[in-house]
C-alpha positions in Angstrom: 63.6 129.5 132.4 61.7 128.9 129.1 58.5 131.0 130.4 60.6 133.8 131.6 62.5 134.2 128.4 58.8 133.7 126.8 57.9 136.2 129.6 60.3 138.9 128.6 59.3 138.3 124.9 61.6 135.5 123.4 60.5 132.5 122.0 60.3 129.3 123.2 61.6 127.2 120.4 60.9 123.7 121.5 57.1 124.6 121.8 57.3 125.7 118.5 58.6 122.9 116.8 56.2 120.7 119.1 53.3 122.8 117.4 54.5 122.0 113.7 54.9 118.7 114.6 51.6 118.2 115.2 50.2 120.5 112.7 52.0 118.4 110.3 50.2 115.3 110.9 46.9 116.3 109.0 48.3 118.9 106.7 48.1 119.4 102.8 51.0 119.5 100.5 50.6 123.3 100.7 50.4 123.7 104.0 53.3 121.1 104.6 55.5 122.8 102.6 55.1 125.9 104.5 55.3 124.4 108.1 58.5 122.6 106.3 59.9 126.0 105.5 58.8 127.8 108.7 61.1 124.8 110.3 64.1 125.6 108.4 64.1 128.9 109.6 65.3 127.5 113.0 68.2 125.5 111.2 70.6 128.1 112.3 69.3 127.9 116.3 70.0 125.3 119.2 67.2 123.5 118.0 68.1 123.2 114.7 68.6 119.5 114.7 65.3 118.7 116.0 63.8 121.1 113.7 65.2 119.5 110.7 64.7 116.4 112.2 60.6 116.7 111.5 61.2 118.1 108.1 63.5 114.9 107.5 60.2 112.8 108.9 58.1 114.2 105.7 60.5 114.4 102.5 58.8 112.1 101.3 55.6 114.5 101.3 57.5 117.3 99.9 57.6 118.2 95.9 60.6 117.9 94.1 61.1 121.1 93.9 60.8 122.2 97.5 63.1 119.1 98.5 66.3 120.8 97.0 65.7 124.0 98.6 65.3 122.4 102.1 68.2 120.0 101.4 70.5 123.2 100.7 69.3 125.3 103.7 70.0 122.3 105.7 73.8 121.3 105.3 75.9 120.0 108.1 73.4 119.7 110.5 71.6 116.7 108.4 73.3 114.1 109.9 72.3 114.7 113.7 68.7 115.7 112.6 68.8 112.2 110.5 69.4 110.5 113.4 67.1 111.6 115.7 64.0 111.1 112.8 65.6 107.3 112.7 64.1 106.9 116.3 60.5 108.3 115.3 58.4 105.4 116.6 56.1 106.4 113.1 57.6 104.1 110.6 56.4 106.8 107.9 58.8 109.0 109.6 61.3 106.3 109.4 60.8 105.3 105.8 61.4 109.2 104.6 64.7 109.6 106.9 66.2 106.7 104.6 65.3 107.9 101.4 66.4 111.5 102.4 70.0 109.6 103.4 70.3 108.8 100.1 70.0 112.2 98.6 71.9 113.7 100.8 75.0 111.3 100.1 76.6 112.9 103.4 79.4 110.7 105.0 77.9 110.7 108.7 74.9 110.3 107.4 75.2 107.2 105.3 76.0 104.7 108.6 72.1 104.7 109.7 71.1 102.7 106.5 72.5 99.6 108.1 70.6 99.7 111.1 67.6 101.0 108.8 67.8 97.6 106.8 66.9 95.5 109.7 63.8 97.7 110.6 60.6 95.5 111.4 58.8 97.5 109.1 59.3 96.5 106.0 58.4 99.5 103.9 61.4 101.0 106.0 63.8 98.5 105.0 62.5 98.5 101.3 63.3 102.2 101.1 66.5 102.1 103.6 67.7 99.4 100.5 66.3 101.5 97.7 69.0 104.4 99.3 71.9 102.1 99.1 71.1 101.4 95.8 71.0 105.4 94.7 73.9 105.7 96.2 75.9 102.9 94.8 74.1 104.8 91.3 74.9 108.2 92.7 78.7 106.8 92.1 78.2 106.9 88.0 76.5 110.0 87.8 77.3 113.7 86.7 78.5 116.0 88.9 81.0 113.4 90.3 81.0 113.1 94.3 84.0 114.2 96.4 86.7 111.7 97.5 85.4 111.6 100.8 81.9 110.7 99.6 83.2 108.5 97.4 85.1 106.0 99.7 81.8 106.8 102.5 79.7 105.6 99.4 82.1 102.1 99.1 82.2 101.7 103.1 78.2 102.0 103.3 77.8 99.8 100.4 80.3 96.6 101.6 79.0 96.8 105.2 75.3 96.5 104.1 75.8 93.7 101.7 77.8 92.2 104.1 75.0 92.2 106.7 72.5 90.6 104.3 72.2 87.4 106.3 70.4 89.3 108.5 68.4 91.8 106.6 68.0 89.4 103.1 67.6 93.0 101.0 69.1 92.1 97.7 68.7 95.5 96.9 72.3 95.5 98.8 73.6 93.0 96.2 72.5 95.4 93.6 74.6 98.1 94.7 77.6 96.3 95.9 77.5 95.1 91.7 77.0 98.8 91.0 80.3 99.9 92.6 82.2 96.8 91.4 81.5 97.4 87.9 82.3 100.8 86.4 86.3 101.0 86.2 88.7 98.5 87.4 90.2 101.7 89.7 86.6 101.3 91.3 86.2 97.9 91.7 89.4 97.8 93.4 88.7 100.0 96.1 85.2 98.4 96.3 87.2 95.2 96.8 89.3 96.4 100.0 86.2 97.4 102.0 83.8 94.2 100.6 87.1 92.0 101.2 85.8 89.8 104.6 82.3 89.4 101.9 84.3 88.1 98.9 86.7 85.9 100.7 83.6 83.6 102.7 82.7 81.5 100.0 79.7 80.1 102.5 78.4 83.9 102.9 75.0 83.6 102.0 75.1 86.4 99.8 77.3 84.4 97.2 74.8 82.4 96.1 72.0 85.2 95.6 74.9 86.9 93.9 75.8 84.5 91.5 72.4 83.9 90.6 71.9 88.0 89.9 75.5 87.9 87.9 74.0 84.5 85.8 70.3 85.6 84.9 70.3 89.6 85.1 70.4 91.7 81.5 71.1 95.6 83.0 73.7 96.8 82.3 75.8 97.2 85.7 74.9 93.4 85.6 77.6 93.0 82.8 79.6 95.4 84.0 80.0 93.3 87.3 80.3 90.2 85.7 83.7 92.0 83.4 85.0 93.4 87.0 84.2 89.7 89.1 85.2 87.1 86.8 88.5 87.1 88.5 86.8 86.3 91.6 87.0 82.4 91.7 83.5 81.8 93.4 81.8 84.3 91.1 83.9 83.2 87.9 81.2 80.8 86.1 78.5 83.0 86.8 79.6 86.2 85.2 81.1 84.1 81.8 77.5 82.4 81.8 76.7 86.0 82.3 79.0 87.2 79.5 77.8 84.6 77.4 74.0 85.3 77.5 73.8 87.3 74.4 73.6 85.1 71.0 72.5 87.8 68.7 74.9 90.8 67.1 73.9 94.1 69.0 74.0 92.2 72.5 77.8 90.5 71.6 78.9 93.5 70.6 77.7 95.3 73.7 79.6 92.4 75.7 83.2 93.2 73.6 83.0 96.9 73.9 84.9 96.2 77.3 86.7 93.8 75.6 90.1 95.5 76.4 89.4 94.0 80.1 90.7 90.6 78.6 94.1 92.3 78.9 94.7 91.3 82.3 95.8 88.1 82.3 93.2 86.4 85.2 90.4 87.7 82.9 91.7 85.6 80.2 92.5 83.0 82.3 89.0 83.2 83.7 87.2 82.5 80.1 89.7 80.2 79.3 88.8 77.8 81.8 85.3 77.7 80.7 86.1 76.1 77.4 84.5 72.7 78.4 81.2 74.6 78.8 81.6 75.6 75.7 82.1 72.7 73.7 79.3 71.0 75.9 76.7 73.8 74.3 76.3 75.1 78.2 77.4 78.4 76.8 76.3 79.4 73.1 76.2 82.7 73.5 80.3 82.9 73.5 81.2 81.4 70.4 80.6 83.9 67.8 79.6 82.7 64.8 81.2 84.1 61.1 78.0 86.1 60.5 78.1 87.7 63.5 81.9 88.9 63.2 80.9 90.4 59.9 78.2 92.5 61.3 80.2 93.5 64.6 80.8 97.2 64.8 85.0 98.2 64.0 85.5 98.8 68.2 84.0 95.3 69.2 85.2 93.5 66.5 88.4 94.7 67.7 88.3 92.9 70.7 86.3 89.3 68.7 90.2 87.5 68.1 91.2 88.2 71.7 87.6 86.8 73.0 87.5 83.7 70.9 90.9 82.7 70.9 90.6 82.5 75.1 86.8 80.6 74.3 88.3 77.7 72.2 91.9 78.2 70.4 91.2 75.5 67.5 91.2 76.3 64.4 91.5 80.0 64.9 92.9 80.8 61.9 89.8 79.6 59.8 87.0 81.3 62.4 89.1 84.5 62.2 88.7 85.0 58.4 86.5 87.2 58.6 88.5 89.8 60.4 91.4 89.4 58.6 89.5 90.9 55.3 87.7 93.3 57.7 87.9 97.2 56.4 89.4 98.6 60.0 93.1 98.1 60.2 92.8 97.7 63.9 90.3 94.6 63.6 92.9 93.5 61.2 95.8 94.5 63.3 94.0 92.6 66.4 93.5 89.4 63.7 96.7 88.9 62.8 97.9 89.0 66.6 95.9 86.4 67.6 96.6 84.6 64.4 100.2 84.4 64.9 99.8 82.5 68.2 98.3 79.7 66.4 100.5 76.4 65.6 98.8 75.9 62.1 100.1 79.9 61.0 102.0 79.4 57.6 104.4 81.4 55.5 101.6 82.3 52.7 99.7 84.0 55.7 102.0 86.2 56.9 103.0 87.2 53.5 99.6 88.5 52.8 100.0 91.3 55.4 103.2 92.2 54.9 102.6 94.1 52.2 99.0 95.8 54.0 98.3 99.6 53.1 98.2 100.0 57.4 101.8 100.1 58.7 101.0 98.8 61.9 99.4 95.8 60.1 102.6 95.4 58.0 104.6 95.6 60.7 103.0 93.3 62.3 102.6 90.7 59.9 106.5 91.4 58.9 107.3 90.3 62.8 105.4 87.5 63.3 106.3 86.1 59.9 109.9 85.8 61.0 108.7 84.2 64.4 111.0 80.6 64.9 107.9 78.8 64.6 106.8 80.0 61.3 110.7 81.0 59.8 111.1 76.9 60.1 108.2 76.7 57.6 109.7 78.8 55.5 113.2 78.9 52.7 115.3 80.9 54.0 116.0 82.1 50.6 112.5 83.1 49.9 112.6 85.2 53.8 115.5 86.9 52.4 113.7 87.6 49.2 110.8 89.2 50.6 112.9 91.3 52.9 114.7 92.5 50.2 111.5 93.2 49.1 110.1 95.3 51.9 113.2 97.6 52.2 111.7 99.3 49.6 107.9 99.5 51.2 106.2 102.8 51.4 106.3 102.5 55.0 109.4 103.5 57.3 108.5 101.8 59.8 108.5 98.8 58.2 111.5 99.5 55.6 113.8 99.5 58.8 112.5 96.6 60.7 113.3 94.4 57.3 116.3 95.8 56.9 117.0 95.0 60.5 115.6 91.3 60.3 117.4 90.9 56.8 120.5 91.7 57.9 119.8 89.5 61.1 118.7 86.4 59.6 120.4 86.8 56.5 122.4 83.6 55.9 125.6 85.6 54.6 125.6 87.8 57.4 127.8 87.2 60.5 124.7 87.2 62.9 124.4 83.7 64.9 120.9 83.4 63.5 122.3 83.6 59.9 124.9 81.4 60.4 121.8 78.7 61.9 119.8 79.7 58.9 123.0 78.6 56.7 123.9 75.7 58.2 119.9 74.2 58.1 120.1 75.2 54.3 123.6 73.0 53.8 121.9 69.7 56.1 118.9 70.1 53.5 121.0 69.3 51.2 119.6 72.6 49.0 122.2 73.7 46.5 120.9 77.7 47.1 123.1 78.8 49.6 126.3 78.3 47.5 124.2 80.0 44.6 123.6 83.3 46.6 127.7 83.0 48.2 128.6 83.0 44.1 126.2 85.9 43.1 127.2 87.9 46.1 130.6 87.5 45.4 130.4 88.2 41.8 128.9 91.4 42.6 126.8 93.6 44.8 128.2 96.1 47.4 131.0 95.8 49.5 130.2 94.3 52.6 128.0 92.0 50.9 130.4 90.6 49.4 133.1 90.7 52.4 130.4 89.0 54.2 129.3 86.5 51.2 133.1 85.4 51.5 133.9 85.4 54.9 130.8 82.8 55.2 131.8 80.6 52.7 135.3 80.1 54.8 133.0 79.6 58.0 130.9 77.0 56.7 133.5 75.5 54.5 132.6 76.1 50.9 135.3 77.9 49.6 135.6 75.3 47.1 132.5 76.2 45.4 133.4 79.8 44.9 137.1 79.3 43.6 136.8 80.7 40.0 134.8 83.7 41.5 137.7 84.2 44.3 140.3 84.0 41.7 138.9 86.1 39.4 138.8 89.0 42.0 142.4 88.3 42.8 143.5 88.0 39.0 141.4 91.3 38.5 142.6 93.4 41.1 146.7 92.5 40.4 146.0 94.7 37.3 148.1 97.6 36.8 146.6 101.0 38.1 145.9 103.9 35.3 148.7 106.2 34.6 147.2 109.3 37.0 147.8 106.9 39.7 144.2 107.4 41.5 142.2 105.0 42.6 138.3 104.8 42.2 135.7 103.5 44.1 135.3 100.5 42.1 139.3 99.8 42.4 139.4 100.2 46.0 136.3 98.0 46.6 138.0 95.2 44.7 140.9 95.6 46.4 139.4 94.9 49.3 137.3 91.9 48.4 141.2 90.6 47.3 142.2 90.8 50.4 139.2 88.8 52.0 139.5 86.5 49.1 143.3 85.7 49.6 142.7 84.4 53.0 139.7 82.1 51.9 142.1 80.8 49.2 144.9 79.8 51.5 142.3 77.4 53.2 142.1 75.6 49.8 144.2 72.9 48.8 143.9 73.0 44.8 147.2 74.3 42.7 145.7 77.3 41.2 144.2 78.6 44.9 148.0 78.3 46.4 149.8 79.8 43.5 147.3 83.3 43.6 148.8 83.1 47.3 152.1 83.5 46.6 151.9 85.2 43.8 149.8 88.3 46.0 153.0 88.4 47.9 154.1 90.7 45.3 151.0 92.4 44.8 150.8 95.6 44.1 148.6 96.4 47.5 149.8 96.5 50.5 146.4 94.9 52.5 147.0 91.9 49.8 150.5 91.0 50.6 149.7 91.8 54.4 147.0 89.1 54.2 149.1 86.8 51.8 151.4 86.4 54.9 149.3 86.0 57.2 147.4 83.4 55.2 150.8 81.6 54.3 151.8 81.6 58.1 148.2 80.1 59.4 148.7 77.7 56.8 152.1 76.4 58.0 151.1 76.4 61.7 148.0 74.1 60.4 150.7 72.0 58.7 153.5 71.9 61.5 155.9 73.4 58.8 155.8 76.8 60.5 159.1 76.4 62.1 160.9 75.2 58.8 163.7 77.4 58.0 163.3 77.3 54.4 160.6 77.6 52.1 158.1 80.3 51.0 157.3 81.2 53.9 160.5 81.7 55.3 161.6 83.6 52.5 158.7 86.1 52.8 159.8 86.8 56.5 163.4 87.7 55.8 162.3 89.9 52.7 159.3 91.6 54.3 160.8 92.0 57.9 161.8 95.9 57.0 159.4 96.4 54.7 158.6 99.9 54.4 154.5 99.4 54.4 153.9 99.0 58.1 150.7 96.5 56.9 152.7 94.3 55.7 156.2 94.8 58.1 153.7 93.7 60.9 152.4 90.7 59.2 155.9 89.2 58.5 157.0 90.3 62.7 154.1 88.1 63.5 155.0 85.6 61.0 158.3 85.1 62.6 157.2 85.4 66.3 154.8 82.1 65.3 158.0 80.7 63.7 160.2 81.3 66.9 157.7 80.1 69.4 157.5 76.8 67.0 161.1 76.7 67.2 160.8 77.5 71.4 163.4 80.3 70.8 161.5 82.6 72.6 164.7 85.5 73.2 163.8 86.0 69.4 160.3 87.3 69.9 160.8 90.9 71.3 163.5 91.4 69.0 160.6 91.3 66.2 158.6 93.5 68.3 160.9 96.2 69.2 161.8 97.6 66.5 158.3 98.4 65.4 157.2 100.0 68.7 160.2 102.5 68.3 159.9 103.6 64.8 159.7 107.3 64.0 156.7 106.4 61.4 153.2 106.7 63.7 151.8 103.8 61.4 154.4 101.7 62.1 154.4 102.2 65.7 150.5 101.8 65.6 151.6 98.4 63.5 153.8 97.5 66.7 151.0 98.1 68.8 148.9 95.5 67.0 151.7 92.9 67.2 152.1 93.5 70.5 148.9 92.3 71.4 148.6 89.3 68.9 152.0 88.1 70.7 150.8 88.3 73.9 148.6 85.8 73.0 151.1 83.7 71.2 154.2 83.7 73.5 153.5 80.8 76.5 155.7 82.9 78.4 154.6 85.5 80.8 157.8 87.4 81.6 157.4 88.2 77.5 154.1 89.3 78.1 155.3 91.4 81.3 158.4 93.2 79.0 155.8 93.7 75.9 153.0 95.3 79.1 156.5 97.6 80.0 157.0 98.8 76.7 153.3 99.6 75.7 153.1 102.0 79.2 156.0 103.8 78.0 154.5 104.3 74.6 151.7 105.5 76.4 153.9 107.9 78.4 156.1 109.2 75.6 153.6 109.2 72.9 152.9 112.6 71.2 150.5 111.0 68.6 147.2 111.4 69.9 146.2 108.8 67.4 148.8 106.2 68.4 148.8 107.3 72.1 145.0 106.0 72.2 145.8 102.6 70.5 148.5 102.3 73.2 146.0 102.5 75.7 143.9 99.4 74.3 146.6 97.4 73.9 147.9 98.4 77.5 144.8 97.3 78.8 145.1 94.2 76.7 148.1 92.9 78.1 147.1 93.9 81.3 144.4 91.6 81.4 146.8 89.0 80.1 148.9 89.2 83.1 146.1 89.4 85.9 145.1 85.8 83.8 148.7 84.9 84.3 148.4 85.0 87.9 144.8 83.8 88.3 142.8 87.2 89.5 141.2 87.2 86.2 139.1 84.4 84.1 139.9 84.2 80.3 137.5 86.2 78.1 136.7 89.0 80.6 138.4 92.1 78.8 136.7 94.6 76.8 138.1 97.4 75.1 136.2 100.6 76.4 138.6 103.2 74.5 137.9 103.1 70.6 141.3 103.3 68.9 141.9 106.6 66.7 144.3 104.7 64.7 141.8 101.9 64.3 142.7 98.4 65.0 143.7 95.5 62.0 140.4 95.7 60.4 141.8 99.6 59.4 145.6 99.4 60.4 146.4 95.9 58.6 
């Protein structure tokens, strides 16, 4: 068939590439390139494969620039023609196939390098390695390779490291460190192909491998050793590995992938080889002072992380260096590290609180207030330098200490206050009472609502007396003729009305008679608070049901009082008297009355008792008639104001009832309505 097609004039290709074949076996560089070229013409044909199987035979013979031409005109058909050149008997022939394999960086291509490495010759399994190697570089390298390639490039590279027990090319090793090193992403995926390798911790590749990750100085040597040092078997080698450079320039070429230390293996990792540190086994990762000073700002950065996981002692002394250091983020990355340490004092933090870098303030301003170094520290003094920082020229900053001084402030109604107080009375220090008495001297309001309501909590109200006094004695003053109130009034009227209540816990003549003199004060939240005050008192005392007596008096003269304040004070007044006196038909009678009123502020006055008796009255069929009368409030209410506080209290007595019969546990109800009238804090 092939002479009559040659017969009839066509062309018998596989005499033709025979020909070349042979011609190429003495030929020049010129005239190899030419028969090359002459070959690729017949890349398109049925015999393209074979074709550019002898061109794959010589690459190596071919110039540079002629070996990208023929590596364009050839694509797709590469692979096959590869494969039949990986037969050639020549080992020449064999050696240029697997350097052309990894040029080409083809996927079907790649899978003959592993059968390459095992050649008998071995200049073919020199180059065949030297290809897995540009690969595993190819991975690095500008213009990036396709997905496809890239995963081929991974495959190729695991199975031929994995198969060194057989082939002993450490080459193989070289790449398979390549493609664990650049990105943790990479090393990753490298991981899930080279996973049966780094799991046999008796593969003989481990040990050649540790020995490349312990004495090699490239680059994509300490790259590895970053990626493997969460590999247990591997984990001495690459911090020995880490560890090699002693002088500036190579530690800070180590730190600039310091940011690794951020998963928490790595650090784990380095931590564990302390003892080879303090044996001298590994110099190179201690860094001297000297050294930190002359570390570039980025690796510098990354120093405090790097020695603190090395050997944590005395930190705070081989990181002065850093905390002086002109970059705010070595500074910022100091004082982290810093605050971890058991030896970090008050005095420290202080000095960065006040840094011209926010994020160092910041920083500083946190960890100063940490438990462990807030129990080093006065409280008063904390407060002090919060105070202090409100006013700081960064926001940031100004609201976390306003945030932390209102938390730990030891006035303030926070639990950690309160903590900080109660330390500062078992000290025995005399401080706390001096801030309660200038706070309730003066300063703004809630301060000094606050200052008070403390000083009842921790039981000091005798110590501000004359102050409390004072502000009652002050604010019984007649108001000026135009009858308005200012600012300053009405703030003292209120810290009255706080004060009243701490005075009624105090057993001293003067403190009892400014209680019952404020039941004729002219302010209605005084004489409200008077009552209440005088009624906690009795039911301390066991006098509450006594039918006779201040107390008593107040109820019978306030009971219709026409300022709903204090109207509800003396209804809950007598309901405590009547339960004391287990009369308990005389509780909704005081009740009543209050919910029907045609004033809304009365019947939002109501409302409040109603839910102060349900917790008074041991009788549930009390609490069931108050729940009956609330709904209908609810119901009949045009008041949008009072129609919402009826809701909140309806769902307050509610609660109450499901506790009455078990379905609920004490504790669980929540108001999730906000009352438009406002509750006693604004009502009473």
């Amino acid at each position: 068939m092939d002479r009559a097609r040659v017969a009839l004039g066509g062309r018998d290709l596989e005499a033709e590439i025979m020909g070349y074949g042979l011609a190429l076996a003495g030929a020049s560089p010129e005239q190899t390139a030419h028969i090359c070229d002459s070959l690729l013409e017949l890349a398109d044909t049925r015999s393209g494969p074979d074709a550019l199987a002898i061109v794959a035979g010589v690459w190596t013979r071919l110039e540079p620039g002629h070996r990208a031409r023929v590596v364009g005109r050839g694509q797709g058909v590469w692979p096959r023609a590869c494969a039949i050149a990986a037969l050639d008997p020549n080992p020449t022939a064999r050696a240029s196939v697997a350097t052309l394999v990894g040029v080409l960086c083809d996927p079907h291509a790649m899978s003959l390098l592993h059968a390459l490495l095992s050649d008998r010759d071995p200049i073919v399994a020199e180059q065949a390695g030297a290809a897995v190697l540009a690969l595993a570089t190819r991975l690095g390298q500008e213009p990036a390779l396709d997905p496809v390639a890239r995963e081929a490039v991974r495959r190729t590279v695991a199975q031929c490291a994995g198969g060194f027990d057989a082939h002993r090319r450490r080459e193989t090793l070289g790449a398979l460190l390549l493609v664990l090193g650049p990105t943790p992403a990479a090393a990753r995926g490298s991981r899930e192909h080279a996973r049966t390798l780094l799991a046999d911790a008796d593969h003989p590749a481990h040990m050649v491998l540790r020995g490349m990750l312990r004495r090699g100085d490239a680059l994509a040597t300490r790259e590895a050793a970053w990626m493997c040092m969460t590999i247990d078997a591997w984990r001495t080698a690459c911090v020995d590995r880490l560890g090699l450079s002693t002088d500036a320039d190579g530690i800070g070429r180590v730190l600039e992938r310091g940011h690794l230390l951020a998963n928490p293996d790595r650090s784990a990792a380095l931590e564990r080889s302390r003892e080879g540190v303090r044996r001298g086994r590994c110099s190179g990762l201690d860094i001297s002072a000297q050294t930190l000073e002359s570390l570039a700002p980025g690796p510098a950065a990354w120093a405090p992380r790097w020695l603190a996981c090395v050997d944590g002692r005395g930190l705070s002394a081989r990181l002065e260096p850093l905390l002086a250091h002109g970059s705010p983020r070595v500074r910022l990355a100091a004082l982290l590290e810093l605050s971890r340490e058991s030896d970090w004092t008050s005095g420290a933090g202080a000095d960065f609180v006040f840094d011209e870098d926010a994020r160092v303030a910041r920083c500083g301003l946190l960890r100063m207030t940490l438990p462990s170094a807030r129990s080093r520290i006065a409280p008063d003094q904390l407060h002090r330098t919060l105070r202090v920082l409100e006013r700081s020229p960064h926001r940031s900053v100004r609201m976390q200490a306003t945030r932390l001084s209102r938390s730990l402030d030891p006035l303030g109604p926070s639990s950690q206050g309160r903590l900080n107080a109660r330390r500062m009375l078992s000290a025995g220090d005399e401080t706390l009472v001096r801030m309660i008495q200038e706070a309730v001297r003066s300063g703004p309001l809630d301060r000094r609502i606050a200052a008070i309501a403390s000083a009842r909590a921790l039981g000091l109200g005798a110590g501000i007396e004359l102050e409390l006094l004072t502000i009652v004695h002050r604010s019984a003053e007649p108001v000026a003729e135009s009858g308005q109130i200012s600012p300053e009034r009405r703030d003292l009227l209120h810290c009255a009305a706080a004060a009243i209540t701490l005075l009624a816990d105090l057993p001293s003549p003067a403190a009892q008679h400014a209680v019952h003199r404020c039941l004729r004060h002219p302010d209605a939240r005084v004489r409200a608070n008077a009552l209440d005050a005088l009624a906690r008192a009795a039911r301390l005392r066991g006098s509450i049901a006594e039918e006779s007596g201040v107390l008593a008096s107040a109820i019978v003269e306030f009971k219709n009082d026409e300022q709903h304040r204090v109207r509800a004070s003396a209804a809950r007044a007598a309901v405590l008297a009547a339960v004391a006196r287990e009369r308990l038909e005389d509780i909704l009678p005081r009740v009543a009355p209050l919910l029907s009123d045609d004033r809304p502020m009365h019947r939002i006055s109501g409302l409040w008792l109603a839910e102060r008796v349900a917790g008074i009255t041991p009788a549930p069929r009390i609490r069931e008639a108050l729940a009956a009368a609330v709904a209908e409030t609810v119901r009949t209410e045009p008041d949008l104001r009072v129609q919402t506080r009826a809701r909140r209290a309806g769902a307050h007595l509610l609660t109450q009832m499901r506790i009455d019969m078990g379905t609920q546990t004490p504790g669980a109800w929540t108001a999730r309505e906000p009352a438009a009238g406002g509750d006693r804090a604004a009502v009473v």
